[in-house]
LOTOR-11699 format. One record per residue (C-alpha): x, y, z. Coordinates in pm, whole numbers, padded with zeros to 5 digits, always signed. Each point is the difference from the previous one (the first is absolute). Layout:
<sites>
XYZ
...
</sites>
This chain:
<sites>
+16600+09583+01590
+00298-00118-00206
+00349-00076+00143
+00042+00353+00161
-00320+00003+00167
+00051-00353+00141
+00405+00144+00070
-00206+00273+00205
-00228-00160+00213
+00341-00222+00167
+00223+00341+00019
+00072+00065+00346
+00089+00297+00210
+00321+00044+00260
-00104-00014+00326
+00142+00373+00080
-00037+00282-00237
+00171+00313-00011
-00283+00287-00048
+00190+00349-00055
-00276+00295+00020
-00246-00166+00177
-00174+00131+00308
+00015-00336+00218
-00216-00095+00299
+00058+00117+00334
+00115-00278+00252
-00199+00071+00301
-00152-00330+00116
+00152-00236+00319
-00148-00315+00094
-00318+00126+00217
-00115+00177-00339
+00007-00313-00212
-00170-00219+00264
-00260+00306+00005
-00019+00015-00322
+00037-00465-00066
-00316+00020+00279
-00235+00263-00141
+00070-00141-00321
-00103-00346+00130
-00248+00001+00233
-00301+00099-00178
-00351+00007+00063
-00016-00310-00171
+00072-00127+00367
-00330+00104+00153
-00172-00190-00225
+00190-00293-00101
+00008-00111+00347
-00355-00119-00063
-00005-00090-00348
+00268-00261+00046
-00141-00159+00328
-00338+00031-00149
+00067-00182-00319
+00311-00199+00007
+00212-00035+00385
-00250+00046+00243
+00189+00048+00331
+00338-00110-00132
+00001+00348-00164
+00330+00070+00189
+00167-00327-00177
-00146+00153-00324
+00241+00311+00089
+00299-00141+00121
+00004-00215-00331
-00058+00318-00183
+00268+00178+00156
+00266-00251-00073
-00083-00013-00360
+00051+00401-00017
+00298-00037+00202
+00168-00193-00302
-00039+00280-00202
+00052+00249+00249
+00370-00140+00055
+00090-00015-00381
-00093+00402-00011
+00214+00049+00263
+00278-00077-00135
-00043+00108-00341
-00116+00294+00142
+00320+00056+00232
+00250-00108-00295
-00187+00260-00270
-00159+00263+00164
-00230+00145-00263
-00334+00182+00007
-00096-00239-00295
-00042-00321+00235
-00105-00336-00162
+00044+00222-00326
+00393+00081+00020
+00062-00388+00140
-00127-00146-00286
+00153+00261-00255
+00282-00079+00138
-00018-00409+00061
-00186-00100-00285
-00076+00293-00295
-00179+00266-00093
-00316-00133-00124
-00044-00181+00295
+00066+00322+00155
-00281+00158-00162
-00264-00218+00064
+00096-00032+00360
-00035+00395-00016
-00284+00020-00166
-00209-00262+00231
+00132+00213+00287
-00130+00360-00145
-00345-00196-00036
+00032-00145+00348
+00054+00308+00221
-00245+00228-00217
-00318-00248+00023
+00132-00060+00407
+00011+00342+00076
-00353+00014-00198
-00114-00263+00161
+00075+00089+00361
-00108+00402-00048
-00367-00132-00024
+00022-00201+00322
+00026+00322+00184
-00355+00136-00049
-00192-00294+00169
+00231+00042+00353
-00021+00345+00014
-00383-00014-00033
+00029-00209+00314
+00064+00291+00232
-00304+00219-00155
-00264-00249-00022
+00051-00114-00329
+00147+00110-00361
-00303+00223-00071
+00108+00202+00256
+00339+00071-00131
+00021+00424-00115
-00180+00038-00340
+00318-00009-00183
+00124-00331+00125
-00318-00204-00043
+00002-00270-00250
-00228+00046-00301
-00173-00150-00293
+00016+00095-00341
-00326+00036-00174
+00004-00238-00297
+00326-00137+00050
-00009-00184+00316
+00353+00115+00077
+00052+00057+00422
+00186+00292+00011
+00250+00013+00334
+00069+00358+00079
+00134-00069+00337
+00288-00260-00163
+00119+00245-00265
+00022+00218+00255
+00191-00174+00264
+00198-00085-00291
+00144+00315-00126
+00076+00046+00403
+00224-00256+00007
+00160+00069-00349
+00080+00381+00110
+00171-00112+00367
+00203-00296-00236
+00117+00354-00194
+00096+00193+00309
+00311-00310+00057
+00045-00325+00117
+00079+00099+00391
-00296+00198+00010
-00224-00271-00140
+00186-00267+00220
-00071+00216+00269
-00372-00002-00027
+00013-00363-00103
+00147-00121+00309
-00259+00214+00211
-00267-00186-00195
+00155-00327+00069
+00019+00095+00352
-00346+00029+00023
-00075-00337-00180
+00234-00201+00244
-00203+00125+00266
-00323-00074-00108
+00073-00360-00097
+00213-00018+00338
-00350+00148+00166
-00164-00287-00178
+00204-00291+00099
+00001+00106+00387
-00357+00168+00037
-00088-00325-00201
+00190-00239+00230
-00217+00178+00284
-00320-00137-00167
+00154-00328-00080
+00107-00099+00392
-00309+00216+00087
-00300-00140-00178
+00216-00331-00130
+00161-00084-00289
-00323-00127-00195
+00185-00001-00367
+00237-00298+00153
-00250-00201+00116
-00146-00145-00334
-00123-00347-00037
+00182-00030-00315
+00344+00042+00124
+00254+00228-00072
+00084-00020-00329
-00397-00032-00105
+00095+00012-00407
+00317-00211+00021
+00370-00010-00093
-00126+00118-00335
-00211+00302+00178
+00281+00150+00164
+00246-00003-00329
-00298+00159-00189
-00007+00280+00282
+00379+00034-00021
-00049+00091-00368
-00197+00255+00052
+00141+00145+00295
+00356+00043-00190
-00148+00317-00167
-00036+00128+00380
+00345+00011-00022
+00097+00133-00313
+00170+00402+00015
+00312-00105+00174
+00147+00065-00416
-00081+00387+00085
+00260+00011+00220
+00280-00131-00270
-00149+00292-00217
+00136+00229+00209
+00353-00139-00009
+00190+00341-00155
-00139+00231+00307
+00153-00273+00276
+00266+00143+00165
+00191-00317+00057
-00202-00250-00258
+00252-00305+00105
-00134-00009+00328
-00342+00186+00054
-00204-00136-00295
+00079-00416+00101
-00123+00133+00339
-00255+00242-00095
-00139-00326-00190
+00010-00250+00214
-00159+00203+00293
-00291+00121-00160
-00090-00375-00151
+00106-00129+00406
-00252+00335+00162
-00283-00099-00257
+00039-00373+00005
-00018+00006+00397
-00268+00261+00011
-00218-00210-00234
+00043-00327+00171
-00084+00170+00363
-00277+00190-00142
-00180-00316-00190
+00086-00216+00285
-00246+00256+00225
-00302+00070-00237
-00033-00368-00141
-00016-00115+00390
-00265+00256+00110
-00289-00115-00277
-00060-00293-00184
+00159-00018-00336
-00311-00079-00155
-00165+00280+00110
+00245+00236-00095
-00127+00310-00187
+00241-00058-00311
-00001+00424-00060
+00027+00165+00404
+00129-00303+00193
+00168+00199+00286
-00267+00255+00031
-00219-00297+00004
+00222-00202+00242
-00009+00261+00253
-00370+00075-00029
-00064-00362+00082
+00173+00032+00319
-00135+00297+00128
+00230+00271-00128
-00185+00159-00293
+00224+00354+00019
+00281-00201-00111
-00114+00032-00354
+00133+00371+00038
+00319-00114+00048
+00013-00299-00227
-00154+00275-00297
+00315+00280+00114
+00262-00294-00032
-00151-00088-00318
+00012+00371-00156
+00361+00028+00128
+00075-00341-00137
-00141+00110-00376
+00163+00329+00026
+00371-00145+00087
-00081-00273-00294
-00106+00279-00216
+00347+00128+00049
+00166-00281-00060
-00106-00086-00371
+00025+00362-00078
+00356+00078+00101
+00186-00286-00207
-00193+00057-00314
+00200+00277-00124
+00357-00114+00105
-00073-00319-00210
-00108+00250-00276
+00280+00213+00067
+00234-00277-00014
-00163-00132-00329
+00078+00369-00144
+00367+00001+00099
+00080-00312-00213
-00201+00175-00267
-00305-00229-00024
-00271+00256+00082
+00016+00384-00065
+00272+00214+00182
-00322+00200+00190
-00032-00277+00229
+00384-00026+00113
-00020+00362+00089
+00094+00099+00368
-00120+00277+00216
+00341+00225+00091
-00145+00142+00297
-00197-00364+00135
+00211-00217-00163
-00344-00218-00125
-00082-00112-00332
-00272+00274-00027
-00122-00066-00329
-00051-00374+00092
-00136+00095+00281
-00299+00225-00131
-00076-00201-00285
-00017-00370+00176
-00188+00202+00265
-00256+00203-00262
-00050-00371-00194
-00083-00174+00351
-00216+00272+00110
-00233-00013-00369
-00030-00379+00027
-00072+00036+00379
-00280+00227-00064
-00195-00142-00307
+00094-00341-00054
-00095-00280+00230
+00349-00152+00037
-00076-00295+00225
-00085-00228-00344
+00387+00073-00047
+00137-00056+00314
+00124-00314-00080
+00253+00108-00244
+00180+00177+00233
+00076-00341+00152
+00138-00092-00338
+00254+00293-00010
+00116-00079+00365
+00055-00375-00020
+00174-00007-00387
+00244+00283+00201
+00044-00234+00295
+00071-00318-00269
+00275+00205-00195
+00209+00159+00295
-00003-00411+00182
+00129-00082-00408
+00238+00245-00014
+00123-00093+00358
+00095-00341-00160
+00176+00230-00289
+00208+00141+00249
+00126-00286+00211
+00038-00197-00306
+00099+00167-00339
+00047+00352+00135
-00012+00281-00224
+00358+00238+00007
-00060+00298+00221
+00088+00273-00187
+00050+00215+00278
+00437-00189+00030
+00237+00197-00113
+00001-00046-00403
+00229-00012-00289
-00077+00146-00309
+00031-00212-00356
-00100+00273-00176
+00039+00353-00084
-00265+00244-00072
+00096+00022-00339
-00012-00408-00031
+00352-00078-00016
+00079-00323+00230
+00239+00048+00305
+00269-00290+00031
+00240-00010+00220
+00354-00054-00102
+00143-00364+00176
-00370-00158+00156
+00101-00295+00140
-00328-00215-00138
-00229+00065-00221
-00251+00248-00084
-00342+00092-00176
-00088+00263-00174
-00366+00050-00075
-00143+00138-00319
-00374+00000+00134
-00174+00022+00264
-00032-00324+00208
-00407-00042+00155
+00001-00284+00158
-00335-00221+00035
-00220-00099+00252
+00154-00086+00259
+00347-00068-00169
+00326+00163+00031
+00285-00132-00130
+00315-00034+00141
+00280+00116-00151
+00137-00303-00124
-00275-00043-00234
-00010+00317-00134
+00253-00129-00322
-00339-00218-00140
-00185+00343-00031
-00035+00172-00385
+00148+00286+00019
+00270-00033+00257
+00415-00112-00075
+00270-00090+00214
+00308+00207+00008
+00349-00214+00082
+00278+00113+00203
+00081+00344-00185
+00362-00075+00099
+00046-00253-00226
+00082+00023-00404
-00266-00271-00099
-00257+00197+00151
-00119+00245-00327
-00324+00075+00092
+00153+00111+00352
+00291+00206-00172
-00263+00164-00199
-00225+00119+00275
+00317+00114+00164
+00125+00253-00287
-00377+00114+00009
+00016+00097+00354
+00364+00117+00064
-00109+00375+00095
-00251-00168+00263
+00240-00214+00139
+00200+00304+00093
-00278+00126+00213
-00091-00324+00177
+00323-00106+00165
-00160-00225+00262
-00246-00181-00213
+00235-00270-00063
+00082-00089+00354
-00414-00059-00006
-00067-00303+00253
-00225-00291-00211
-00301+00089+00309
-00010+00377-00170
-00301+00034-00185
+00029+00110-00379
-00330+00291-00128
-00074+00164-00315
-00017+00304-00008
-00207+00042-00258
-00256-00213+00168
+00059+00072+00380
-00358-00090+00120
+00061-00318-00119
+00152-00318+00170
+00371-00038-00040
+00169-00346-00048
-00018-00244+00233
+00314-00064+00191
+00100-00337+00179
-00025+00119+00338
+00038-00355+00193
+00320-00074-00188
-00149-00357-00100
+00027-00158-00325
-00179+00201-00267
-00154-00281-00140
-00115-00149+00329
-00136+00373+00087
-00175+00041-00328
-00137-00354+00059
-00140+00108+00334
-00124+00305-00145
-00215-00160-00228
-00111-00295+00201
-00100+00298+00265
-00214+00200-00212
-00145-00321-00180
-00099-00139+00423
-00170+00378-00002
-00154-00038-00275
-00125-00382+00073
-00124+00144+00345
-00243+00273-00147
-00116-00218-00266
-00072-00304+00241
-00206+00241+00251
-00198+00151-00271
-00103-00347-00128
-00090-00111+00366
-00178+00284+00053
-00222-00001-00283
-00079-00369+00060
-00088+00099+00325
-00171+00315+00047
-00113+00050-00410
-00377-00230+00086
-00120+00178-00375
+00212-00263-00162
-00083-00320-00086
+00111-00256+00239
+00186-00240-00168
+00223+00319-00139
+00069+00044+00347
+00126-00303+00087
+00213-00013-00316
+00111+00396+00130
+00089-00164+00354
+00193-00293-00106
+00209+00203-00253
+00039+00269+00271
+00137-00196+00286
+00230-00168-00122
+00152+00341-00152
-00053+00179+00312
+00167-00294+00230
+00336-00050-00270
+00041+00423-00034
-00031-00005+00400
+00210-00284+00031
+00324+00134-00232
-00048+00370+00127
+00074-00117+00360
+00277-00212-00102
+00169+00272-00194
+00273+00242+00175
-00094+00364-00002
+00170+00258-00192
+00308+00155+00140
-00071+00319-00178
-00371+00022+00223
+00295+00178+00273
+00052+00297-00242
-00382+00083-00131
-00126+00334+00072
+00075+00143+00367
+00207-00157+00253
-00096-00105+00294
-00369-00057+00056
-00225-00253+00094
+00016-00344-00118
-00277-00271-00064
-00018-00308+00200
-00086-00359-00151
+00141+00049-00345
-00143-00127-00260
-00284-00148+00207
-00173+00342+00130
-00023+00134-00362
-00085-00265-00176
-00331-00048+00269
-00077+00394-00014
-00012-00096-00398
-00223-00287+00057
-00230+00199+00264
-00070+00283-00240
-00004-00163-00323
-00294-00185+00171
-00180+00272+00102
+00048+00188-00334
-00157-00297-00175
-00269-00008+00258
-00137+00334-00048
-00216-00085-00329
-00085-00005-00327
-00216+00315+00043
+00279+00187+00199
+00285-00056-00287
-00217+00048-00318
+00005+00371+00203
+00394-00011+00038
-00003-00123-00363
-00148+00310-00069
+00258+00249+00165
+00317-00220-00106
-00078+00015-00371
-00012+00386+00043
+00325+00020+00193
+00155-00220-00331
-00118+00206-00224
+00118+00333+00223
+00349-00202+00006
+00031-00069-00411
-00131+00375-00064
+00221+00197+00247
+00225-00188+00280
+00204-00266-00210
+00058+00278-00198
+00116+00248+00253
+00186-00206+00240
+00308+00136+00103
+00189-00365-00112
-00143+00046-00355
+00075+00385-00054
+00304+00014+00164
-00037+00262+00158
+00143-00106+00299
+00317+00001-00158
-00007+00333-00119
-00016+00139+00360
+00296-00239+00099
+00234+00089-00299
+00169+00266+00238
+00123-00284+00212
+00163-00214-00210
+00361+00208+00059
-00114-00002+00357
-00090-00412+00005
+00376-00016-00233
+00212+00150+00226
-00137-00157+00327
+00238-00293+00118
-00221-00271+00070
+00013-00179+00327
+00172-00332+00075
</sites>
């Protein structure tokens, strides 16, 4: 791509943009909506049948073990999206972190993976629908004409009227506004809560009743071992995935410091309890291994004399898939709305409704895409890479967690000084009292790096300007007859405290330079700095190698074994220096104040990391050759159109914010 394109996929974004003339979403939701909307988005019918799947195959009765582990492991990532999430509230979620945190290519293909993820989810989950409802009419051929599944001649394509359908339903109440569709969310997750709480009490009836038969195995408790129940756990973690929903929803919070750490946390708590008192009933009313893997509550309850409970195990199920259905199909266009804003997709997607205040276009695209695949294509073969968009989402925002803590980007959102005027001429003030940079290009920093401002001088491009007060200072003088007539209209700039961020105007989306917020030593900062983002860098490294010599069995085994020994070592010295390293002063000032803050430092990120690198390695060969697929499109859609139309390559950011630069000038700023 050259040295521009390799410039553009490191640029980063300010955490806080100023967006004159657009139609912005309306802040209507409190806590009870985003546990609603966390739960429905959570608890899917996935729950009535993994319940037997995983005792069946891999926990047996310590199915509820299985969960709890499960739980903790989404809790990790659960905590570092709450308080990204609270410190940049933005509708593009894992997107916006890691445009922010890390760059924009990164950016992309965290985008990307997510557009894939909630289309072939919300795919996925429509055609679920079908065989419950059938349930209550004696079976799917009973459905009305026009909702009956269907073969076509010669093609062998199964055609899913009833999913398209249900589809479009949901797509046209996601139009009418987010209360509205929280409303009838949170009346659908009312109704699942009471069917699984009808299950865990009508099923503890049966247990003390009839005995608890599923408990009393001659092969113990755990009849599959240690290794059984971490198997289970790995596939009971996607039981809890759709807790990120909620974080997508971060611009139509009322009070997003507060409500979406709690709206968070609740709905993982609610789901995590509800699936641990649910699994705890059903695996102790049958026999694991004799579990039917597809309807084991029906089947549970049937067993023990209660065969109308299917009725209510099938109604909980439909309200389950219609709540989940909800869930992948109100994010999609906020990340694709947020991806428009910064210029990387079309301008039709960032469009908002005046009157609903939704991202209609989104909205009825992402809805009329789901609804096709839903009805002719049988999605389940591509379920799995929805699992690959969720977990490489969950890996950057615990990455860019580190970022923060440790080399924090400069929140844009401080009062700023310019160095620049809109016609290019440098600002300078007349008696600094240290030294100061002016920049003749724009600075994009690189993975994971961002240099402190002591560093700055070893750049190309970049001088340092002496004390203008003094003769021997030329270069200084020089700027200073260049600039007289601006000096006239920016009085205070010279009274500038060294914690006052510096911005170019003519690049305003773009970082400003670092200042030395702790008041340390520059070199010892920069030397911290770098042996922070080379620990970050050592950590994802060392848990990709461990994971592939661990989970990747397709490779030869001695390569593993060389993969393990070179990761561990990696893994345990990045770990090692990262927790031994002080965290950045400057983490204080990033985005929003306030907000919630993430416990156990560098620990909890660095095992959410671990978790879901491992699982993303585990999902297959056949599962990423798929992914391979959809990422090489999304590269080319970013060379042809969004590198190219970014709003930190065009500058047209800085067109909109030329009015303020009198405005920024003649602003004292604060001490």
């Amino acid at each position: 791509m050259g040295k521009d394109g390799g410039s553009a996929m490191w640029r980063r974004k300010q955490v806080h943009q100023t967006r004159r003339g657009e139609i912005q979403l309306a802040k209507h939701l409190r806590v009870p909506e985003l546990v609603s909307i966390g739960i429905g988005s959570t608890i899917g019918a996935g729950v009535y049948v993994l319940v037997g799947t995983v005792a069946r195959e891999r926990a047996g009765p310590a199915l509820t073990i299985s969960f709890l582990i499960a739980g903790i492991a989404a809790a990790l990532a659960a905590l570092c999206y709450a308080e990204l999430s609270s410190r940049c509230p933005s509708a593009g979620s894992a997107y916006h972190y890691a445009y922010t945190c890390v760059g924009e290519g990164v950016a992309w293909v965290i985008g990307w993976g997510l557009i894939l993820e909630y289309t072939v989810g919300g795919s996925t989950v429509a055609r679920g629908i079908a065989p419950n409802l059938g349930v209550f009419v004696g079976g799917q051929e009973h459905l009305p004409w026009f909702l009956i599944r269907r073969t076509i001649p010669g093609s062998g394509i199964i055609v899913d009227p009833c999913a398209a359908f249900l589809v479009m339903i949901v797509t046209a109440l996601l139009c009418l506004g987010i209360r509205e569709s929280a409303r009838v969310q949170a009346a659908m997750v009312v109704l699942n809560i009471i069917v699984l709480l009808f299950v865990a009490s009508a099923g503890s009836y049966a247990g003390f009743k009839n005995g608890w038969k599923g408990y009393e195995q001659p092969d113990g408790y755990m009849p599959y071992g240690i290794n059984g129940v971490l198997g289970g756990a790995a596939t009971l973690f996607f039981a809890y995935i759709g807790f990120d929903t909620v974080a997508s929803t971060a611009e139509e919070v009322k009070n997003p410091q507060r409500d979406l750490p709690l709206g968070i946390g609740l709905a993982l708590f609610i789901c995590g309890g509800l699936y641990i008192l649910v699994s705890g009933v059903i695996v102790g009313l049958v026999p694991y291994n004799m579990m039917d893997p597809d309807t084991p509550m029906s089947t549970a309850f049937s067993e023990n004399g209660m065969p109308w409970a299917m009725y209510i195990v099938a109604a909980g199920a439909v309200a389950a898939l219609a709540t989940t259905l909800m869930g992948s199909l109100l994010p999609q266009p906020r990340i694709l709305m947020a991806m428009a804003r910064d210029g990387l997709l079309p301008p039709f997607f960032s469009s908002v409704h005046r009157k609903t205040a939704v991202p209609v276009n989104g909205t009825v695209l992402a809805g009329f895409v789901a609804a096709a695949m839903a009805f002719m294509m049988d999605v389940d073969q591509l379920s799995g890479m929805v699992s690959v968009g969720t977990l490489s989402a969950f890996t950057i925002v615990s990455i860019c967690l580190l970022v923060l803590r440790y080399v924090p980007p400069l929140d844009a959102s401080k009062p700023v000084i310019p160095t620049r005027t809109p016609e290019g001429l440098p600002v300078v003030p007349k008696s600094p009292s240290r030294p100061i940079f002016t920049s003749q290009y724009p600075i994009f920093s690189p993975v994971l790096t961002i240099l402190s401002e002591a560093s700055l001088h070893t750049l190309p491009g970049r001088s340092i300007v002496g004390d203008y007060g003094s003769s021997a200072s030329s270069t200084g003088s020089l700027l200073q007859d260049e600039t007289e007539d601006l000096e006239e209209e920016t009085p205070n700039l010279a009274e500038s405290p060294p914690s006052i961020a510096r911005v170019d105007l003519q690049n305003p989306l773009l970082l400003p330079e670092q200042p030395n917020l702790s008041g340390a030593d520059p070199r010892r900062e920069e030397a911290r700095r770098h042996a922070a983002v080379m620990a970050i860098s050592g950590v994802l490294i060392g848990v990709v190698l461990i994971s592939l010599a661990t989970a990747a069995t397709a490779l030869p085994v001695l390569l593993r074994w060389g993969l393990g020994s070179l990761g561990i070592p990696i893994f345990v010295a990045a770990s090692t220096i990262i927790c031994l390293i002080e965290q950045d002063e400057g983490r204080h000032g990033f985005g929003q104040p306030g907000g919630f803050h993430c416990p156990w430092v560098p620990a909890l990120p660095i095992a959410s990391v671990l978790v879901n690198v491992y699982l993303l390695v585990n999902l297959g060969v056949s599962t990423w050759l798929r992914v391979s697929v959809w990422m090489a499109l999304g590269v080319f859609v970013y060379l042809c159109y969004g590198r190219r139309h970014s709003r930190l390559a065009n500058g047209s950011s800085a067109k909109e914010h030329q009015g303020d630069y009198k405005k920024l000038a003649a602003v004292e700023p604060p001490v």
